[in-house]
Structures are given as structure tokens and as C-alpha cells.
N, C-alpha and C positions, 0 to 999 in steps of 0.2 A: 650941091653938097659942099660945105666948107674944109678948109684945105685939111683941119685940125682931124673933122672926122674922115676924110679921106686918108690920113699922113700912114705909108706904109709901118704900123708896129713891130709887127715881124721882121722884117731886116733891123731895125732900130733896135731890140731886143739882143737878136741875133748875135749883132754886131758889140755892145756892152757884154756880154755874156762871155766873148773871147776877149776882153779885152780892152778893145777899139774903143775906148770912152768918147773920142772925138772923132767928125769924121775926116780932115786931115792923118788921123791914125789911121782911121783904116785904107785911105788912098794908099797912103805909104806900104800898109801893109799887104795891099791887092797887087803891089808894085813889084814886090818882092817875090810874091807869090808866082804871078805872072812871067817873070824871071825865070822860076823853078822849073815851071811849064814848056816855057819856049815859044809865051803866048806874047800879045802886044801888051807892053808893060804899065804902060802908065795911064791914070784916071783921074783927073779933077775932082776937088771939092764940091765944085757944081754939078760934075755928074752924081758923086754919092747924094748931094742935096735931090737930085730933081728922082733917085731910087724911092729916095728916106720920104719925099713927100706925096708919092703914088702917082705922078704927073708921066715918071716913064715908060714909054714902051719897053714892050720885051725886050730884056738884054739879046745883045748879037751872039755870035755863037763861039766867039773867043770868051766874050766878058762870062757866058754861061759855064762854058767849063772852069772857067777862074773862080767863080761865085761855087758852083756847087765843091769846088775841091775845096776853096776855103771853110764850109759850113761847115760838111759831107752832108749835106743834105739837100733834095730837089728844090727848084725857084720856087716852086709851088707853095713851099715850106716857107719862102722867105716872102711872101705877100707879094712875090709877082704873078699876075696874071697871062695864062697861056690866049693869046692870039686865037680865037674862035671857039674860048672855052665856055664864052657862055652861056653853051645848052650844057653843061657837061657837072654843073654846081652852081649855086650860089653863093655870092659873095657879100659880105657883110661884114663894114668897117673894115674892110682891105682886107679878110683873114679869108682866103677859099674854102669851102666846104664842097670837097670833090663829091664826085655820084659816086655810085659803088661800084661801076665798070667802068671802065677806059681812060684810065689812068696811066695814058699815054706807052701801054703794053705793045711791045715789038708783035707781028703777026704771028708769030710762034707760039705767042705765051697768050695767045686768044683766051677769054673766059668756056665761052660756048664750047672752043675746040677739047679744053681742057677736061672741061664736064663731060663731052664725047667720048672721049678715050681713057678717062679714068685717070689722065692726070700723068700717068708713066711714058706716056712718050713724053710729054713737057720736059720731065726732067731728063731724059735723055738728050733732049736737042739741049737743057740749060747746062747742062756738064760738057755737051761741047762747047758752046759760047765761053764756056768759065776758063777751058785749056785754052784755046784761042785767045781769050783776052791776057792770061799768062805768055804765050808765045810772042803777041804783040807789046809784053812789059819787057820781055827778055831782047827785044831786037831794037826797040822804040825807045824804053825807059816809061816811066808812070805817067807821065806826061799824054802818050800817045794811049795807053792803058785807061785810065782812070774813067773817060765818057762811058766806053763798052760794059767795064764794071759797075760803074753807077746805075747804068741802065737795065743790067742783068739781075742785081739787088733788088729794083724797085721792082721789074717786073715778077720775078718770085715772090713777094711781098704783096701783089695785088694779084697772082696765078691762086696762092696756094688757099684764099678764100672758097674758090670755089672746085676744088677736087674733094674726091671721096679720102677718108681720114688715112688708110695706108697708103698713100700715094702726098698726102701732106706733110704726114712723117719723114720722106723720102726728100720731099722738096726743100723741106725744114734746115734737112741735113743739109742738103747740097747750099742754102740759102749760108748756113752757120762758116759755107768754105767761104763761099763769094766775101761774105762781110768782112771777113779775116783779112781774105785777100785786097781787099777793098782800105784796110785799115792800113795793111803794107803799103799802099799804091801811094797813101797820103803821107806815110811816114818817110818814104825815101823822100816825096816830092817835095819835102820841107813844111807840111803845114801843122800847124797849133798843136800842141798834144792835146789840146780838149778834142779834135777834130777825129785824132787817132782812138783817140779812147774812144767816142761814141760808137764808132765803127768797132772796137773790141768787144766792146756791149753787146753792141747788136749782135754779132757772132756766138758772144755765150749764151745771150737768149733763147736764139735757135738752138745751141746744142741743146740746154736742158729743153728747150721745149720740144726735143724730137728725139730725145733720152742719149745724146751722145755723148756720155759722160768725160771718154777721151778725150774727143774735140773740145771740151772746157775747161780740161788739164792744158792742152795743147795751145788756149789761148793766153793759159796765166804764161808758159814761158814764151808767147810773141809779144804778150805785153812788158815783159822784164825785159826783154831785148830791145824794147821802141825805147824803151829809161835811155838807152846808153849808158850814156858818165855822170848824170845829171842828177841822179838818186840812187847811190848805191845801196841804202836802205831797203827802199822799195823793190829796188831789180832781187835782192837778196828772200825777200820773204816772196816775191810771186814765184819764181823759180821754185824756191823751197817747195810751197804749196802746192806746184806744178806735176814735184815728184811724189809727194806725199798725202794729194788730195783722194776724197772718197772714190777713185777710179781706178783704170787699169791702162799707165798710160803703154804701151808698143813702148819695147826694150829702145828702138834706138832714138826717140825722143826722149826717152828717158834720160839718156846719156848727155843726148843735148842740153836737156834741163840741169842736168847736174854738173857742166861743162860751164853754164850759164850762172848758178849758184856761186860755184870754183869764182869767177869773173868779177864777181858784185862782192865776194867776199876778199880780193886781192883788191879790190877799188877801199873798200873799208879798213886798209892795213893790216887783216890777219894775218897769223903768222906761219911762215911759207910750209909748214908739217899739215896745215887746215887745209888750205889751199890744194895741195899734192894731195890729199887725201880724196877729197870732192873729184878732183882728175881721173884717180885710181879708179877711184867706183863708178865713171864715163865711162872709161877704159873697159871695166867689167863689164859693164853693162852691152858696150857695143857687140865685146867677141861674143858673147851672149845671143843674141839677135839672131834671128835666120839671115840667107845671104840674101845680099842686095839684091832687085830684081830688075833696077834699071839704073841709071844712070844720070838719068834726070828728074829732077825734083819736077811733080806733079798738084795740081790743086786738087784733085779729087782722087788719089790713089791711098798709099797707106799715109800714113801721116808720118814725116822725116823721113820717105820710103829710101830716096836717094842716102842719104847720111851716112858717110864711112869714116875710115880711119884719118885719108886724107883732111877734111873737111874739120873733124875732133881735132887734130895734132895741131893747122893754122889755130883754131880757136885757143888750145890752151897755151901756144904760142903770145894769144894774144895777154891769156893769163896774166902769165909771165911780165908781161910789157904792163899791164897796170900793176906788179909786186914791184916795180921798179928793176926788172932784169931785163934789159934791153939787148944783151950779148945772149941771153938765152933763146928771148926770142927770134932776135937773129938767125941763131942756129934751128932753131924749127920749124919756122918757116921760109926758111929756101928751098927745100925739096918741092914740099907741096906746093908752092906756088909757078916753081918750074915745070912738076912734072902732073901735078894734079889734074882730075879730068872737073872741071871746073866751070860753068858760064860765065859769059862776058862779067854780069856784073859780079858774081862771087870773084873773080880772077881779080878784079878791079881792087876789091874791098879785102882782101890778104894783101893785095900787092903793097896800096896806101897802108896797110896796118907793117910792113917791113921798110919802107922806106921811112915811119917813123921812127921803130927802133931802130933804123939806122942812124938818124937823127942823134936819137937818146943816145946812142953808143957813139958819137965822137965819129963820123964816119959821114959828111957833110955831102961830098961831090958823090958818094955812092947813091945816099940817098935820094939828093935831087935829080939823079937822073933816071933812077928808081920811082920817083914822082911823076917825072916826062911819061912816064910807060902807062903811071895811071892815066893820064888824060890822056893818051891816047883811045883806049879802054872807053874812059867813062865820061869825053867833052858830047859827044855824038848825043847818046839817048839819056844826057844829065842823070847818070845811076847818085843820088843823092846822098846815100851813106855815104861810097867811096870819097863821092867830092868832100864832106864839111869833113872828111878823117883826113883828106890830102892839105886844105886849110890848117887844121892843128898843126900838120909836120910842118908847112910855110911858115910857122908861130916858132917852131922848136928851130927852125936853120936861121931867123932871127940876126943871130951875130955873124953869118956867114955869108950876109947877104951882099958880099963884094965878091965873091968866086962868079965867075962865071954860069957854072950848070945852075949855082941856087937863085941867082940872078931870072936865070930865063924860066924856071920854071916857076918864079914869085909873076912876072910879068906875065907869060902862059896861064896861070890861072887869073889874075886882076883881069885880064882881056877876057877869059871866058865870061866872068861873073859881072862884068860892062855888059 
């Protein structure tokens, strides 16, 4: 076979599609990636060359999780071939055509077993694997997260073929949390927003296709939250949509989405009567709510089940801080972030969002050492929001970069991101 018709398309593709026009781009960008991960960072030319021309073996199993969080999609997808795969498909001009079982299904999400039992035990074991894989994002960071995820997606995705229909309905749903969660895993860990989005896709797919109209309210506001700063336009209309879409979203997503609008509409310059308004009707919406019934955010429980007052007052805290009121947010986010019941990484990502406006306010040694506290927090399981919001504030102490605290916390993080 000549190299031409051998030459893997699918990563070649792949790779222009985000971007990587050249494969020096995307070394650099595997590098980076890699970084985010806490994987072995760096790849040669020659290696993307010997990917891109079908010559290599299966990647190892650092460059695997690197590859797939860069796509969000399995190697399979990208024209490599699985090591003893082939009784399991046909392959043709590098592109796999899988069979129609054993696509590499963990033993729990067995085809046979699944048709056995009708399919509801599956999803019971995959809703534990899904909190499980959340508990290892919460101690680990996305990084340690994103294999288990990736692997829980595909195998619902090759499960729910062969169950009876209310039991694929069932799986559908639980598949629409995975991908969500799966979208988050990619967004903390730094990769592409094309990478994020397709993973938000896939989420709202399943919701409509397992009639969960919530859950596709609930992904237009994860999708306005992955914007950050970088389209306040767009953060503005998904949120909007989020509250206002053909559904019914649970009062206290609601709030969040309207916390989330409030945010995207202070990025845009509105004027501070709009702003307070969008807050108020948070406000309303949360006392609204029934009481909390835990304390920690769940992937498969209610949707924003955890979301209270504390968590509302940081965020419009954070408001504040893109209306340019940084003494405001000051003042509302110190409580919650001292007394808040909080996880690592939420704790991390209020805490970065105060020791910027402490920044903005004139307030330099508070802040960087306010800074020190995030990386304590969040050097460990690289929590990715907290980190590039702790970079901004190292952007805003700038002129202050001869004090000492702002000193050690610019070289504290330059050392981390080495």
C-alpha cells in the first residue's frame, strides 16, 4: 500500500479543523495541553509526522489521554488503530469501520448483559461510575478525571443500542449528564472551545433525545459559563435562552442562569440599574426554591441541587468586578469565601476572583497573598479556571511587581506553569 493511501486522514483533518494548520502547531499545542494534564509534555514533528502518515503504533497511554482530551474524541476516531483490533472491523484507507459490539465496553456495560437485564441495572452501575468519576475531578482535578469520563460516555453510547426503549431513555439521560460533565473536564483542563462545544452538543442531543428538556436549558447556561470573558455577547444570549427556553428549568438554576446573564451583561457595559435587576430576580428566584438537600453538588441528582445563597452573593460579587466595582466586590466576597461551605475547587475560583479585585482596588500585598492561598488550593489537581483567573490578577499587580508578596507569587505560578 503506498504511503499516500495509507496517510492517516482523520488526525490530518482533525487536526486543521481546530486549528493546527501545521504540524509544528500542533506539537506545540499537544505541549501545552500536556502541561494542563500533568502529562509528559513534549512531542516532535516527527512524531505528529510518523501519526499523520499511519506508520505509528498505538499511541502510549500518556500521549492517549493527551490525544483524546485534545479532540474529545476516541483514537479510534482519529485513524488510529486499536492493537488486536482487527477481527473487531474493517479498515479502509485508514478510516475504522467498528463492528457493532465491543467497542472497547468496560464489563459492566456488556452488550449481552445489558439485553439481560433490561438495561436498568446498567444505568445504575453508570451513575455510580459518573459520581465516582466527579469525586476523582474534585480531589485529582480533570486531569486524573477526564480517562474515566471519556470511557463512561463511549460506553453509554455503545450500551444504549442494545437495551429495550425505557431503559435507553433512562441511559440517554444519565449519557446527556456524562457529556456535560465531560465538557466541564475539558473546559477546566484548558482545551480548544471547539473541543468544549462538541462535548456540549453531545449533552443536548441526549437531553432532547431522552425528552430532558431541563437538562438543555441547563446546558445553554454551562455553555455561557465555558465563554468566560471572551464573548460577552454570546454568554448574554445563552444564559438568556437558558431562562427563557421552551422548558421548566428547577428555580435554583434558574437563578444561576439569571446570575450568569447579570455577568455577561456587566462584561457588555450595561448600566449598573440592568445589572442589579438580573441579581434581584436570582435573588428571587433562589428564596423561591425548596431547601437544599445537600451540600454538595452531584452529577446526577437535581440540577444546581447544591446552589445557595453563599455561592449566588460570590458570583454576583463577581458581577460587580466586571461593572468595574472592585471595592464592591471586595466587600462580598469575603464572607463567603471565609465562611462558605465550598469545595476545593469552588474555594480556589472565589478566592482568585477576590484577590483580583483586590488588585483592581489598589490593594496589591493583600492581594498577592490572597493569590499564594489560591495555589495552594489549586497547584495540586491544576483546577484550570482558578488558575488562568490567578494569571489575570499576576497581569493586574504588573506595576507592583517589586514588593515582595507580588514578587513571589508572579515566580509561584511562572514555576508552576514550567
Amino acid at each position: 500500500m503506498s504511503e499516500a493511501a495509507s496517510r492517516n486522514t482523520l488526525l490530518v483533518a482533525a487536526r486543521v479543523r481546530h486549528g493546527w494548520h501545521t504540524q509544528q502547531e500542533f506539537a506545540d499545542a499537544y505541549e501545552r495541553h500536556a502541561l494542563a494534564l500533568g502529562e509528559q509534555a513534549a512531542i516532535s514533528v516527527r512524531q505528529v509526522r510518523r501519526w499523520e502518515s499511519g506508520r505509528s503504533e498505538w499511541p502510549n497511554r500518556d500521549a492517549r489521554r493527551v490525544l483524546e482530551s485534545m479532540f474529545g474524541l476516541p483514537l479510534e476516531r482519529l485513524g488510529f488503530i486499536r492493537p488486536g483490533a482487527s477481527g473487531a472491523g474493517t479498515v479502509v484507507g485508514r478510516v475504522p469501520v467498528p463492528a457493532r459490539k465491543g467497542m472497547d465496553v468496560p464489563p459492566a456495560f456488556g452488550a449481552d448483559e445489558a439485553r439481560r437485564q433490561g438495561g436498568h441495572a446498567v444505568v445504575g452501575r453508570a451513575r455510580a461510575l459518573l459520581e465516582n468519576a466527579a469525586r476523582v475531578d474534585a480531589r485529582c482535578g480533570p486531569g486524573g478525571a477526564l480517562p474515566e469520563a471519556l470511557g463512561l460516555v463511549k460506553a453509554i453510547e455503545a450500551t444504549a443500542r442494545d437495551v429495550r426503549a425505557d431503559a435507553r431513555r433512562e441511559l440517554l439521560a444519565l449519557g446527556s449528564r456524562a457529556a456535560e460533565f465531560t465538557a466541564w473536564l475539558h473546559h477546566d483542563g484548558g482545551a480548544p472551545p471547539s473541543t468544549v462545544l462538541y462535548w456540549h452538543d453531545r449533552a443536548i442531543e441526549w437531553a432532547d433525545l431522552s425528552g430532558d428538556g431541563a437538562m438543555h436549558g441547563y446546558v445553554l447556561l454551562r455553555k455561557a459559563q465555558a465563554t468566560e470573558r471572551t464573548d460577552p455577547a454570546r454568554m448574554r444570549d445563552l444564559a438568556h435562552a437558558a431562562v427563557h427556553g421552551p422548558w421548566s428549568l428547577p428555580l435554583r438554576a434558574r437563578a444561576e442562569a439569571l446570575q450568569q446573564e447579570a455577568r455577561a451583561m456587566a462584561l457588555l457595559g450595561a448600566a449598573p440599574e440592568d445589572v442589579t435587576r438580573l441579581l434581584d430576580q436570582a435573588y428571587e428566584a433562589l428564596d423561591a426554591a425548596p431547601p437544599v438537600r445537600t451540600v454538595v453538588a452531584t452529577c446526577t441528582g437535581p440540577l444546581c441541587g447544591a446552589y445557595d445563597r453563599d455561592r449566588l452573593t460570590a458570583q454576583s460579587a463577581i458581577c460587580h468586578r466586571e461593572a468595574g466595582r472592585p471595592e464592591r466586590a471586595v466587600g462580598l466576597l469575603r464572607e463567603p469565601v471565609t465562611t462558605g461551605v465550598f469545595g476545593p475547587r469552588d474555594r480556589a475560583f472565589f478566592t482568585a476572583h477576590l484577590a483580583g479585585a483586590l488588585a483592581a482596588a489598589g490593594e496589591p500585598d493583600e492581594a498577592a497573598m490572597t493569590g499564594l492561598s489560591v495555589l495552594r488550593l489549586a497547584a495540586g489537581p491544576r483546577f484550570g479556571q482558578a488558575l488562568r483567573e490567578l494569571r489575570r490578577t499576576v497581569g493586574l499587580l504588573r506595576p507592583y511587581g517589586r514588593r515582595p508578596a507580588v514578587r513571589e507569587l508572579r515566580l509561584s505560578l511562572g514555576s508552576l506553569s514550567a
